[in-house]
C-alpha positions as CSV (number, residue, x, y, z in Angstrom):
1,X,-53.9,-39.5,-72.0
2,X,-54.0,-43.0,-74.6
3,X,-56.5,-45.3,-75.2
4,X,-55.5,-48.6,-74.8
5,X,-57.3,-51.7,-75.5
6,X,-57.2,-54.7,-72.9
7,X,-56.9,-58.4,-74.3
8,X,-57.9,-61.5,-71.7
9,X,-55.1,-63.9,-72.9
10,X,-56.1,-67.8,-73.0
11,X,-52.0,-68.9,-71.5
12,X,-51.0,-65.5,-69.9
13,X,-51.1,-62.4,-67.8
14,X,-54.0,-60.0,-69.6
15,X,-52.3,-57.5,-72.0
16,X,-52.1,-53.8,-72.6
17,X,-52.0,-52.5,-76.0
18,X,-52.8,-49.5,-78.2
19,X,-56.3,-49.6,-78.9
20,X,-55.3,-49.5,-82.5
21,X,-52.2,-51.2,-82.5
22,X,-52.2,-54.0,-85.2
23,X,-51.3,-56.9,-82.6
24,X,-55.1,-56.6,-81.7
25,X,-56.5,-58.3,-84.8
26,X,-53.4,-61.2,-84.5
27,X,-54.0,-62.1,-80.7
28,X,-57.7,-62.5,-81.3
29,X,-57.3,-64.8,-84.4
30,X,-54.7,-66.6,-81.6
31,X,-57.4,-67.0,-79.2
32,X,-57.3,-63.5,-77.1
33,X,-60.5,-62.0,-75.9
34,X,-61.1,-58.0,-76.5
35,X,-61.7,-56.6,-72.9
36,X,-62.6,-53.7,-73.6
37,X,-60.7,-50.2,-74.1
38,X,-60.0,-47.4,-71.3
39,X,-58.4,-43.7,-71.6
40,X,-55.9,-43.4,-69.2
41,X,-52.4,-41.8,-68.0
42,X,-50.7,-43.8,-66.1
43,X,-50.1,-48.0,-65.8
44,X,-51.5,-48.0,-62.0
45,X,-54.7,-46.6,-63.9
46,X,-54.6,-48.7,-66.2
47,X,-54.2,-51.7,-63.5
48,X,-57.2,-50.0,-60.9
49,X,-59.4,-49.8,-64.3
50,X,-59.1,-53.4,-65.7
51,X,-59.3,-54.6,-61.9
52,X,-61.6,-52.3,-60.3
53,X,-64.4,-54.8,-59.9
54,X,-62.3,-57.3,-58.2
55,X,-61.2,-54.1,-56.0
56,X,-64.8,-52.9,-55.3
57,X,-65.5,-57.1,-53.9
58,X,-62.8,-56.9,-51.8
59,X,-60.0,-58.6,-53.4
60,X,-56.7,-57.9,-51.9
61,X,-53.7,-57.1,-54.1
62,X,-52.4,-60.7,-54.2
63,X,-55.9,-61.6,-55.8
64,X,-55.8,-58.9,-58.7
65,X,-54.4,-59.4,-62.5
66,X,-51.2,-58.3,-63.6
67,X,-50.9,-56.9,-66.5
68,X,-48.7,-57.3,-69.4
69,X,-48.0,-53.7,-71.1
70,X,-46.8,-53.8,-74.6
71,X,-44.5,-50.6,-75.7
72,X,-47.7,-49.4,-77.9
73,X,-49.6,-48.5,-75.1
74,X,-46.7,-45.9,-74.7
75,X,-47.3,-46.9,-70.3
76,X,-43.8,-48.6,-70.4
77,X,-43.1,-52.2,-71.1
78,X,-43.2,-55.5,-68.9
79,X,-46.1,-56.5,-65.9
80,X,-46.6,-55.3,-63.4
C-alpha cells in the first residue's frame, strides 16, 4: 500500500504523486490545488477513489478524470 497525494492541475489531467514527493510544494506554487491524499494499491484504486463521487451520481466512464501518475507514486507512469 502508498499514500499518494492528488493535485487538481489549473492546464491538465489531475496528477498522482507521492504524498511526500517534493514536486508537491513546486506544483502548488505553479498554481495546483492539493486534493487530498488516499492509501491505496493499485492505479484503478487510485482512479475509483479520486472519482468516486462522480461514480456514485452516475457518471459514465467517458465523464470521469484521468489521471496523470508520476513514477513517485510507485502505481506506474503515464494516464490513464
Amino acid at each position: 500500500m502508498t499514500t499518494i497525494a492528488y493535485l487538481n492541475s489549473p492546464h491538465t489531467d489531475p496528477e498522482v504523486h507521492a504524498a511526500d514527493c517534493s514536486n508537491i510544494t513546486r506544483r502548488t506554487r505553479m498554481g495546483f490545488e492539493h486534493a487530498g491524499c488516499a492509501e491505496v494499491t493499485t492505479r484503478s484504486e487510485a482512479i475509483y477513489d479520486y472519482n468516486a463521487d462522480f461514480i456514485d451520481d452516475g457518471a459514465t466512464n467517458d465523464e470521469l478524470w484521468d489521471l496523470l501518475f508520476f513514477p513517485c507514486a510507485k502505481l506506474g507512469w503515464g494516464s490513464l
